[in-house]
C-alpha positions as CSV (number, residue, x, y, z in Angstrom):
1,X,44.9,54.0,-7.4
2,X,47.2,50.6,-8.5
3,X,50.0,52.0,-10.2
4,X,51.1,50.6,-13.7
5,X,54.0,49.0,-14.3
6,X,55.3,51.8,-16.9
7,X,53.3,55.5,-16.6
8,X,53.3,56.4,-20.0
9,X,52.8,59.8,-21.5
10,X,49.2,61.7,-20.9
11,X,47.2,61.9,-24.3
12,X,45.3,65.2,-24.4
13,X,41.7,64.9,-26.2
14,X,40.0,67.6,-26.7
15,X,36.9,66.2,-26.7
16,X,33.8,67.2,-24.0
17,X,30.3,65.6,-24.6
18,X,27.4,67.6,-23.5
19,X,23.5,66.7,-23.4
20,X,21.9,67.2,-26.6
21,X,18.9,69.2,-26.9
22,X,16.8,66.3,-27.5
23,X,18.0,64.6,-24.3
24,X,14.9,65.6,-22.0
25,X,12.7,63.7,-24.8
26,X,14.3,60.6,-24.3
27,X,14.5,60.8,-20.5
28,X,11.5,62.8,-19.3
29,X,13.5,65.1,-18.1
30,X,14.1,69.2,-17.8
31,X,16.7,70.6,-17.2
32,X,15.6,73.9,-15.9
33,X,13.2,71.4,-12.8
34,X,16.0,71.1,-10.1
35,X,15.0,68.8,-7.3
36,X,14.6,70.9,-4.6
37,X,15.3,67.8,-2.0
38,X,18.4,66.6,-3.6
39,X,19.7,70.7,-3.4
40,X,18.8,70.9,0.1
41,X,20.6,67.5,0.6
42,X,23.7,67.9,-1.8
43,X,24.5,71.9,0.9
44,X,25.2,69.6,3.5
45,X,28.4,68.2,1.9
46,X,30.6,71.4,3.0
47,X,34.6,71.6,2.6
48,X,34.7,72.2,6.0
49,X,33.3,68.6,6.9
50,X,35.5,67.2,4.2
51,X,38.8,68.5,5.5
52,X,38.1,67.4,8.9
53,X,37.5,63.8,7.9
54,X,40.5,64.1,5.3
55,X,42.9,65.3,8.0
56,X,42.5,62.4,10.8
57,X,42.4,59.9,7.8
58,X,45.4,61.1,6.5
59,X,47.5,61.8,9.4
60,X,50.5,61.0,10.2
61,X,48.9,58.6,12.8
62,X,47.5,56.2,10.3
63,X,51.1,55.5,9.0
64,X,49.4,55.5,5.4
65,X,46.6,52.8,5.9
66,X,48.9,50.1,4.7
67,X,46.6,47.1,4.0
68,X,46.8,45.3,7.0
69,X,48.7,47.4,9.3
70,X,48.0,49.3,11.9
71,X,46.7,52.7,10.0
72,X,44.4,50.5,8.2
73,X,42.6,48.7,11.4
74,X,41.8,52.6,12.6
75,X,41.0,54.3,9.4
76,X,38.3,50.9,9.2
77,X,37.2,51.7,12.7
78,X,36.5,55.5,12.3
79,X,34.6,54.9,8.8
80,X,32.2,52.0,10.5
81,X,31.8,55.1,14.3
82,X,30.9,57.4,11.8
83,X,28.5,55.5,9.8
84,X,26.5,54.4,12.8
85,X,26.4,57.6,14.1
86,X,24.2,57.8,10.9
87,X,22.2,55.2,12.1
88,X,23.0,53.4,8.9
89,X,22.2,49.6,8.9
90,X,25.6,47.5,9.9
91,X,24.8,45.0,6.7
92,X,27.3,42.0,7.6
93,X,26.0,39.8,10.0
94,X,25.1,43.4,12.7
95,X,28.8,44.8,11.7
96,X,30.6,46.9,9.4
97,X,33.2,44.9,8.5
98,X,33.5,41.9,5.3
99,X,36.3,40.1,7.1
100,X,38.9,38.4,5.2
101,X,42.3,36.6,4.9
102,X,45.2,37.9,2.2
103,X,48.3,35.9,1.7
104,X,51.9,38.5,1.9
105,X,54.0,36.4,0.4
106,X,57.9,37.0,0.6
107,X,61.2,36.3,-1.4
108,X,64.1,36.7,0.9
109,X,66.1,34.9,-1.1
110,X,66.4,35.4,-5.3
111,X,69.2,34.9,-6.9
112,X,69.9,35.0,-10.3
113,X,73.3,33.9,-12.2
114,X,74.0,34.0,-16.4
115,X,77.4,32.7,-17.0
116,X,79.6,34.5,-15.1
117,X,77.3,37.5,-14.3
118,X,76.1,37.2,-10.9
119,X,72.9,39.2,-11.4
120,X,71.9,41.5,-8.7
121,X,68.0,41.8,-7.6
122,X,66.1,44.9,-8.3
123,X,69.2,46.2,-9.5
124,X,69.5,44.2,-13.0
125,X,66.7,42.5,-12.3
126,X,62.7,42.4,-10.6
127,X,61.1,39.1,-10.2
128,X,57.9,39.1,-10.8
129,X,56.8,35.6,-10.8
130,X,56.3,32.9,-8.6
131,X,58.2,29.7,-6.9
132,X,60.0,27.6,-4.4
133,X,63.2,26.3,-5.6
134,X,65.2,26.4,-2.5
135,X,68.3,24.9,-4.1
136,X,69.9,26.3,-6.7
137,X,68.6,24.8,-10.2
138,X,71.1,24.9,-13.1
139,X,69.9,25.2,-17.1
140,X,70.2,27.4,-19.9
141,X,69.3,30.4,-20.9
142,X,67.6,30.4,-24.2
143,X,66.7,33.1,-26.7
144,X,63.5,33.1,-27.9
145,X,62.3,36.3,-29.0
146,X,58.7,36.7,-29.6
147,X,56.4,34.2,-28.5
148,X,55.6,33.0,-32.0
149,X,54.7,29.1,-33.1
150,X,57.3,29.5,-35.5
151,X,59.8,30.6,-32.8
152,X,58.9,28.2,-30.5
153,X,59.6,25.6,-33.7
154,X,63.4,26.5,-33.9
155,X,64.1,26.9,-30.0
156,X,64.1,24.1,-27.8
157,X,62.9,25.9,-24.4
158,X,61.5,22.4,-22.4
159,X,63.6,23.0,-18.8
160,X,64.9,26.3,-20.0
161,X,64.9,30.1,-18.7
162,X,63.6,31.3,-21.9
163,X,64.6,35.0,-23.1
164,X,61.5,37.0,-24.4
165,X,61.1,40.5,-26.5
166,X,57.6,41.3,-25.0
167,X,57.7,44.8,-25.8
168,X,53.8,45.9,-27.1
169,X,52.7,42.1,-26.5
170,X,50.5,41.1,-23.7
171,X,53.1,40.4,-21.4
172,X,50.8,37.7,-19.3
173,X,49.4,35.8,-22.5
174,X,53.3,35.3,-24.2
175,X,54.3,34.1,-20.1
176,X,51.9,31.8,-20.4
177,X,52.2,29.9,-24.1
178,X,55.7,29.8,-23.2
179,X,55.2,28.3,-19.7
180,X,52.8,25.4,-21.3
181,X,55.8,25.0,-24.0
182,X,57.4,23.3,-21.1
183,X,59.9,26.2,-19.9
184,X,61.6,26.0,-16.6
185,X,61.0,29.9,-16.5
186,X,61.1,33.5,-17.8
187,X,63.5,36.5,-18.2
188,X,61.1,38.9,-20.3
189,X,61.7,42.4,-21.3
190,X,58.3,44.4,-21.4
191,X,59.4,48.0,-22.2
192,X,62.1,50.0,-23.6
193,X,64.5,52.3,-22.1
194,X,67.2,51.8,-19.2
195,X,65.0,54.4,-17.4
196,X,62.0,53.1,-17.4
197,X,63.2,50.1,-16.3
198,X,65.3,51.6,-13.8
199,X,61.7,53.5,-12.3
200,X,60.2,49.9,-11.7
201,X,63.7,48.7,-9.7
202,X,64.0,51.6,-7.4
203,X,59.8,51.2,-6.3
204,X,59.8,47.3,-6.0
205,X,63.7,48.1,-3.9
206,X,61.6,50.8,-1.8
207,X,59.1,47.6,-1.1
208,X,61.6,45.1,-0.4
209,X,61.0,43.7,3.0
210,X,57.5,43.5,2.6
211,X,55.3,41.1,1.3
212,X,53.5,41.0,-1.9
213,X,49.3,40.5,-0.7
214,X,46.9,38.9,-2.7
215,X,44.5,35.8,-2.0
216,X,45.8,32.6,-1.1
217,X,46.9,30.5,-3.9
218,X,49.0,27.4,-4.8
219,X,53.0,28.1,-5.6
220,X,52.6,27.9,-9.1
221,X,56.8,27.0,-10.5
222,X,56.7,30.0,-12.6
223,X,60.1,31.9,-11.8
224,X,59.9,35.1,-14.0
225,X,62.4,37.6,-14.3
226,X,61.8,41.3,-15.4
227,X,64.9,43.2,-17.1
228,X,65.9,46.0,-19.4
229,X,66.6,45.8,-22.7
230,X,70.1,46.4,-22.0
231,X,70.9,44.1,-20.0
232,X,69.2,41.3,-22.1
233,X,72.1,42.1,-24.7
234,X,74.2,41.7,-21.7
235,X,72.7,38.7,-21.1
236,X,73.2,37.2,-24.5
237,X,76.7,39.1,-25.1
238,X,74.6,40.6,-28.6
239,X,73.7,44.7,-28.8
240,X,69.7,45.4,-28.9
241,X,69.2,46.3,-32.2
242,X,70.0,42.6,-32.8
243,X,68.5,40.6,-30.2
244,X,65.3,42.9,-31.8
245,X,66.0,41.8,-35.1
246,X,66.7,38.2,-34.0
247,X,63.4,38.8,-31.9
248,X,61.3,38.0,-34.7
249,X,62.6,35.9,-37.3
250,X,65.9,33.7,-36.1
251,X,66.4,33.6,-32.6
252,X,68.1,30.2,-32.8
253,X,71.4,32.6,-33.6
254,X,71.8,33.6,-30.4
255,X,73.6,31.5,-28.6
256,X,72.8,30.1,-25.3
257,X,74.0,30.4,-22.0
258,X,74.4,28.7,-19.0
259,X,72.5,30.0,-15.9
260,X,71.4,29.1,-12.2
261,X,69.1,30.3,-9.9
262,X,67.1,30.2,-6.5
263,X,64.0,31.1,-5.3
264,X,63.0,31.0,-1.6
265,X,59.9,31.5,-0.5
266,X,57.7,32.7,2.8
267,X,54.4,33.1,3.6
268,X,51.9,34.5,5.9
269,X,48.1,35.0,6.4
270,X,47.3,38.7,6.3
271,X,43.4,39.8,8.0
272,X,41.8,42.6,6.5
273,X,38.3,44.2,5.6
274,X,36.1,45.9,3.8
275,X,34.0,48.6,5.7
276,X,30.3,49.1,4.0
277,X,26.8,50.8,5.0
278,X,23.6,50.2,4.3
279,X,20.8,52.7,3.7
280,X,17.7,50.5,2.8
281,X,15.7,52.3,0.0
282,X,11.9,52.3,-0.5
283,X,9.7,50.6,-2.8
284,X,12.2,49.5,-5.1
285,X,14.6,48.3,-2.3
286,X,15.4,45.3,-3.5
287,X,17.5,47.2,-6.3
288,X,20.8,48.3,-4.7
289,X,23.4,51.1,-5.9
290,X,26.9,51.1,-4.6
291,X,29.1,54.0,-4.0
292,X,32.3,52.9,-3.3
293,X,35.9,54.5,-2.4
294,X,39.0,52.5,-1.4
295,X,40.2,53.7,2.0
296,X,44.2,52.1,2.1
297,X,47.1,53.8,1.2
298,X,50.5,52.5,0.7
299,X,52.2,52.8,4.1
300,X,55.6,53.6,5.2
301,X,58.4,53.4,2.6
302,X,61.8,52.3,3.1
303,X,63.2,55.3,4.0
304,X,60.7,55.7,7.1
305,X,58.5,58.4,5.2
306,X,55.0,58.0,5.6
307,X,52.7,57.9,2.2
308,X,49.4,59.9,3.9
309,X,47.7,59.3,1.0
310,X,45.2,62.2,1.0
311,X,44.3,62.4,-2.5
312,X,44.6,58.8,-3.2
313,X,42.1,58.2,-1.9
314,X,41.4,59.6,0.9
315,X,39.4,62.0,-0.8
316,X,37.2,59.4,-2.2
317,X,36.9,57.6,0.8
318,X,35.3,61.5,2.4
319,X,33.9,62.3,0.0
320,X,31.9,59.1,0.3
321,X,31.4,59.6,4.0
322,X,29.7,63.3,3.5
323,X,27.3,61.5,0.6
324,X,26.6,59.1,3.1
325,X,25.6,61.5,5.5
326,X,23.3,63.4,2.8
327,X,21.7,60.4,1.9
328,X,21.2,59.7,5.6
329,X,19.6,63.0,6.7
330,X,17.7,63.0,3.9
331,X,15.9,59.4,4.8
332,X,15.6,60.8,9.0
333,X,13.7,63.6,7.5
334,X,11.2,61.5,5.5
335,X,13.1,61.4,2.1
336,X,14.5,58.3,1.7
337,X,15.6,56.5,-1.5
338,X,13.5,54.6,-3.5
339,X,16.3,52.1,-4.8
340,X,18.4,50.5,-1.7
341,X,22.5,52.0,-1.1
342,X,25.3,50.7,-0.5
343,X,28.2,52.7,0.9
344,X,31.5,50.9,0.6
345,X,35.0,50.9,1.5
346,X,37.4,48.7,0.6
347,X,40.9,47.5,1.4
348,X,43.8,46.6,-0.7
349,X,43.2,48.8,-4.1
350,X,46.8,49.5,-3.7
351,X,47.9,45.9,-4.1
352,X,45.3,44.4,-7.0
353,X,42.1,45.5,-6.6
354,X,41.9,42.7,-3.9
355,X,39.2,44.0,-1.4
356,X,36.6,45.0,-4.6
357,X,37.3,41.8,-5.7
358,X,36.5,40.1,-2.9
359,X,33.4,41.7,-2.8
360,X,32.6,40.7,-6.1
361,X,33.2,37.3,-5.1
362,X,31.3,37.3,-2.1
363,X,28.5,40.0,-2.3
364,X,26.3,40.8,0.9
365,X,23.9,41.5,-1.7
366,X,23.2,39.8,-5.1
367,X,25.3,41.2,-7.9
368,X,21.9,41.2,-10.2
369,X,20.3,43.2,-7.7
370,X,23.1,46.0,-7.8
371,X,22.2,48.2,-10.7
372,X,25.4,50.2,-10.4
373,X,28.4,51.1,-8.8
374,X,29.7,54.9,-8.7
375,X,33.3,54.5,-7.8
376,X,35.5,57.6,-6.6
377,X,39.1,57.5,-6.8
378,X,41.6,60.4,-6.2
379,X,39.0,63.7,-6.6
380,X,41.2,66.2,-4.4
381,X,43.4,67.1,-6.6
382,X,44.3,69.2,-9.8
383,X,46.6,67.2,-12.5
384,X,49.2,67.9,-15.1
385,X,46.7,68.8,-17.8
386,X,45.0,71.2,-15.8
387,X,47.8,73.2,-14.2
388,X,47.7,76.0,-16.2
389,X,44.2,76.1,-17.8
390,X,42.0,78.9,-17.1
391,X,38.8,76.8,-16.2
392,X,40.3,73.8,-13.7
393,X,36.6,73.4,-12.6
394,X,36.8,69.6,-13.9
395,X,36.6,66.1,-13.5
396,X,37.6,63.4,-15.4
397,X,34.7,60.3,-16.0
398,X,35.8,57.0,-17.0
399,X,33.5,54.0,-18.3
400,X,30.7,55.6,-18.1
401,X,29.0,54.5,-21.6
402,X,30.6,51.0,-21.9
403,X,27.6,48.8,-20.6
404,X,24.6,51.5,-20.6
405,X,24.0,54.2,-22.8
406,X,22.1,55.6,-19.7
407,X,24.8,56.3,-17.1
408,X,26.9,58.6,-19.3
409,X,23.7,61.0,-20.0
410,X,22.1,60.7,-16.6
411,X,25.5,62.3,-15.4
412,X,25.5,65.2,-18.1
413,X,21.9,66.0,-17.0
414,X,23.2,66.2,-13.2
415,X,26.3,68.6,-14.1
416,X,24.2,71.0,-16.5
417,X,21.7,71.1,-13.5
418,X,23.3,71.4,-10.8
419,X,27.3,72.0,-10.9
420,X,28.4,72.8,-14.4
421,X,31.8,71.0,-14.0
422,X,33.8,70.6,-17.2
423,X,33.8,66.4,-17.8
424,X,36.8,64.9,-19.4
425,X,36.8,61.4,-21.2
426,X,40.2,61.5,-22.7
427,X,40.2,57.9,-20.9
428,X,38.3,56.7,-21.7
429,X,39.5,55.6,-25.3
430,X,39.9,52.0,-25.5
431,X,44.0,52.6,-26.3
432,X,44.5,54.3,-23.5
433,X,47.6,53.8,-22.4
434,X,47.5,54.6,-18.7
435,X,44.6,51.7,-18.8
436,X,43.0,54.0,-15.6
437,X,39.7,51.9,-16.3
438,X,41.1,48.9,-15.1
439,X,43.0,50.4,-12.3
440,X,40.6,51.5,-9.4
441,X,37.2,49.4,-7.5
442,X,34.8,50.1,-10.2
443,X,36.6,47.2,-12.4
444,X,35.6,44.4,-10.3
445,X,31.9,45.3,-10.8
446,X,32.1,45.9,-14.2
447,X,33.3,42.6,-15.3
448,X,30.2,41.5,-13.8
449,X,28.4,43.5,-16.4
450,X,27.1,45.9,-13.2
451,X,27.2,49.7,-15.1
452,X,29.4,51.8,-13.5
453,X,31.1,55.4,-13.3
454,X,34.4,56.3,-12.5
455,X,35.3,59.7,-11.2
456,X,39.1,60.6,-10.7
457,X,41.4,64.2,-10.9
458,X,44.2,62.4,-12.7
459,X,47.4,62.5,-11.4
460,X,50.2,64.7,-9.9
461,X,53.9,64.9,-9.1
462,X,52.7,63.5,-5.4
463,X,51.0,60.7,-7.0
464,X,52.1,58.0,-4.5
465,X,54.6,59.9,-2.5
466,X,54.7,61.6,1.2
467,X,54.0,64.4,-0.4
468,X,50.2,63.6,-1.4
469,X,49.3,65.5,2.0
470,X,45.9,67.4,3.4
471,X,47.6,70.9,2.8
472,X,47.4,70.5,-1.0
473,X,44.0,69.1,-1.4
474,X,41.8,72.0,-3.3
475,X,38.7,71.5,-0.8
476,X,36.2,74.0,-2.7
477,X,36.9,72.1,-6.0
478,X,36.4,68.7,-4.2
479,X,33.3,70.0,-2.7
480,X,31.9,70.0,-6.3
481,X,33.2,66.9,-7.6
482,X,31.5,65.5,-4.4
483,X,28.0,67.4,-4.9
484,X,27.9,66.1,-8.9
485,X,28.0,62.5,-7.2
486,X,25.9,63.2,-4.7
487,X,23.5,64.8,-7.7
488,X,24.0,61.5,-10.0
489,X,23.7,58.8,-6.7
490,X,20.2,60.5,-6.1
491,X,19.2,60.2,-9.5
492,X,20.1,56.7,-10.0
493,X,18.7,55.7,-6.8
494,X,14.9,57.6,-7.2
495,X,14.3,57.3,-11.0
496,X,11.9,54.9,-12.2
497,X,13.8,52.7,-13.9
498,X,17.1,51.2,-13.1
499,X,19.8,51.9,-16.1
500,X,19.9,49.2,-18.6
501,X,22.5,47.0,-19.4
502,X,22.6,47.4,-23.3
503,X,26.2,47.9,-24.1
504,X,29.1,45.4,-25.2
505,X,31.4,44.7,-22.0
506,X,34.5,44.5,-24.2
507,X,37.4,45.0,-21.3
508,X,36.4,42.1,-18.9
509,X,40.4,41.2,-18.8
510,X,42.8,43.7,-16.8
C-alpha cells in the first residue's frame, strides 16, 4: 500500500453493518441455499498453497520486487508460469505482460540557502517538487501564510520562494494558486510537530540514491520545499505561535529574507509491467470483473536490508493466484463464469498507483465493459485494533457502497453464507484520515465510476519494514479472507445482473 505522507492516529468505529432480514427480498436471494459449486471451488484455496506461493514471492531472492529491478522482472515471470499452467488466456497481444515505460527521476544536487543558514537536505528540509535550475538562482524569501486572496493582496510573491502555513489545507491546491501568482517557488509546512516531520526526512534519506518513478512528464519549474514548523520560525527568525498568527491575517510583518538555491536534475526511462489473466466467461462475456493485487514491494533500503514485503502485498497478489486457480478448475470442469475475469497484477502501487493507472489509461478491455474491480491489499496480517480482541476473525472493507448500493450487500450475503468474518468499515468515513481509499489499485477504477471493493488487514509495526516477513503471516486467517473473495468474485461474475452504478462518485481526486 502507498504510504502517506503523515500516519495519523487509527479512529476506532464501532460500527459493523449486517444484511437485514428483508435483504433476500430485494435480491432473490437465501441465505440458507449455499452454492454447492462455488463451496467445492472456494476448498481448493488451502493455506498450504498460499504459503508456498507467499514464500518464493517474498524471499530474500526477489530483493523486495522493487518496481523495475530485478525482484520485480521474476516475481512478473512466476505470476504469468503460473497462470498458464492454468491454461488461462495470455490477454495482451498472446502474453502476460502490459509493457510500459516509467520515468526515475533524480536530484543529486539540492541545495538550499536562507540568509546565512545553509539548509541541509532531508535534514531541515525534503523537496518535493520539481525543476532544473542548475545554477544557483538568488531571490527572497517571502512570508505568506495561508494561501488567501487577501494574503496574496499584501505580499508581493512574483519571483519569490514564498513561505506557506498549509497545515489542514490541501497542500496541492494552495501550491498551485500560489505558483499561478507568479512565485519562483515553495517552502510549505504541511503538519505539525518536529517529529512528524522528522519521520518523513529519515524515509525520503533511506530513498536517497534512487529515483522517484512516475510517467514521463515535462520539468515543470516548480521548486518546492517541505519543512517543520520549527524551522520555518528559523527561517523567518519569528517563534511559531507567531508566524501562525501572522499566517492568517498580516503576513506582510514578517520580514523577508534573502535566499538561493539549485536544483539539478537526471533522468532515466524505467521498463516495467503489469501481469494479467484472462478467464473468458459465458454468455454474458462481454461483461468483465477484475480482481486485482499489486505484486511490487519496495526493495532494498539504504542500509542493505531487504523489504520482503509479504503482507504488503504479497498476500494479495496469492491470494489472487489461488482464486485464479478456483476459478480456473471450476471452468475445466464445465463450470465456467457467466460474466468474463480478469486477474491482474500490477507494478508500481508503491510509488503512485502507477501500474493501475496505467491500466486505466490504457485498458485491454473497455472500462464500460468492466462491471467491477475487487482489489486486495495487505490480507495476511492482524493490525493494531485487533491485537488483543477476542474475535480477530476480521476484515476490513473499504468503498464498497460509494458508487452501488449493490456491492456492499452482495458481500454481507457471501460472509453470512459462507465465512462469517467480522467486516470493518471504520474507513470508510469520508474524514478518514489515513485516506486508505485512495491509497491502493482499486482507486484508479473507481474514478472511472467502475464499482469496486477494497479488502485490507490494516496495518502493523512491520508496515513497510524488513520485518513484514512469511513467518508472521496468519495463513488460516488469510485462507478466509481469501475464500469470502473468492465467495463475492463468483457471485458477481454468475448473477444475472451486473451491479448498478447508482451512487455519487464523490472522491474522484486523491
Amino acid at each position: 500500500m502507498i504510504p502517506l505522507i503523515q500516519k495519523p492516529k487509527l479512529y476506532f468505529m464501532k460500527k459493523r453493518f449486517w444484511i437485514a432480514a428483508g435483504i433476500g427480498l430485494i435480491f432473490n436471494l437465501q441465505v440458507e441455499a449455499q452454492d454447492a459449486n462455488a463451496l467445492k471451488y472456494a476448498a481448493t484455496i488451502t493455506a498450504q498453497d498460499l504459503e508456498k506461493h507467499l514464500t518464493y514471492l517474498a524471499s530474500d531472492e526477489l530483493e523486495g520486487r522493487d518496481t523495475g529491478e530485478k525482484g520485480q522482472k521474476l516475481a512478473a515471470a512466476y505470476l504469468a508460469e503460473f497462470y498458464q499452467g492454468l491454461g488461462l488466456i495470455a490477454p495482451v497481444e498472446g502474453t502476460y505482460y502490459q509493457k510500459f515505460n516509467l520515468a526515475s527521476v533524480s536530484f543529486p544536487e539540492i541545495s538550499l540557502n536562507v540568509g546565512k543558514q545553509k539548509l541541509v537536505n532531508n535534514e531541515d528540509f525534503v523537496f518535493i517538487g520539481d525543476g532544473d535550475v542548475r545554477k544557483a538562482a538568488k531571490t527572497e524569501l517571502v512570508f505568506l501564510g495561508l494561501a488567501t486572496e487577501e494574503n496574496l493582496k499584501k505580499v508581493n510573491v512574483k519571483g519569490k520562494l514564498v513561505g506557506l502555513w498549509a497545515i489542514g489545507s490541501r497542500a496541492q491546491t494552495v501550491v498551485e494558486d500560489v505558483m499561478k501568482a507568479g512565485a519562483a517557488g515553495i517552502v510549505i509546512v504541511t503538519m505539525e510537530g518536529q517529529a512528524n516531520f522528522d519521520r518523513l526526512a529519515n524515509r525520503y534519506k533511506a530513498l536517497s540514491g534512487r529515483g522517484r518513478l512516475g510517467f514521463e512528464t515535462e520539468t515543470k519549474q516548480e521548486p518546492i520545499f517541505l519543512v517543520s514548523s520549527d524551522k520555518m520560525a528559523t527561517l523567518f527568525n519569528t517563534p511559531v505561535e507567531i508566524l501562525k498568527e501572522a499566517a492568517k491575517n498580516n503576513p506582510e510583518s514578517i520580514k523577508a529574507q534573502t535566499a538561493t538555491y539549485l536544483i539539478k536534475k537526471d533522468k532515466k526511462l524505467v521498463p516495467t509491467e503489469n501481469v494479467m489473466a484472462f478467464l473468458e466467461g459465458t454468455d454474458k462475456k462481454e461483461e468483465v470483473l477484475v480482481i486485482s493485487s499489486h505484486y511490487d514491494h519496495v526493495g532494498i533500503n539504504s542500509k542493505g536490508e531487504i523489504n520482503n514485503g509479504a503482507d504488503d502485498d504479497g498476500s494479495g497478489t496469492v491470494t489472487v493466484m489461488e482464486i485464479a486457480e478456483a476459478f480456473a478448475l471450476a471452468a475445466k470442469e464445465g463450470h465456467r463464469p457467466r460474466r468474463s475475469i480478469l486477474f491482474l497484477n500490477v507494478t508500481g502501487e508503491e510509488k503512485g498507483l502507477l501500474g493501475s493507472e496505467y491500466y486505466g489509461d490504457h485498458p485491454v478491455f473497455p472500462l464500460e465493459n468492466t462491471v467491477n474491480n475487487i482489489n486486495i491489499d495487505m490480507v495476511g496480517r492482524i493490525d493494531y485494533e485487533y491485537q488483543n480482541a477476542e474475535n480477530k476473525d476480521y476484515i476490513y472493507v473499504i468503498g464498497s457502497e460509494m458508487l452501488s448500493s449493490h456491492l456492499k450487500i452482495i458481500n454481507e450475503y457471501n460472509n453470512i453464507t459462507y465465512t462469517n468474518l467480522i467486516l470493518d468499515y471504520r474507513y470508510d468515513a469520508e474524514d478518514d484520515p489515513n485516506r486508505f481509499y485512495y491509497r491502493s489499485d482499486h482507486y484508479n477504477f473507481a474514478k472511472h465510476n467502475i464499482p469496486v471493493i477494497f479488502f485490507f488487514n490494516g496495518v502493523h509495526d512491520d508496515y513497510h519494514q524488513p520485518t513484514d516477513t512469511v513467518d508472521k503471516i496468519e495463513f488460516p486467517l488469510m485462507t478466509k479472507r481469501a475464500k469470502l473473495i473468492f465467495h463475492t468474485a463468483w457471485d458477481l461474475a454468475n448473477r444475472a445482473q451486473r451491479t448498478p452504478v447508482d451512487g455519487s462518485n464523490t472522491r474522484t481526486e486523491r
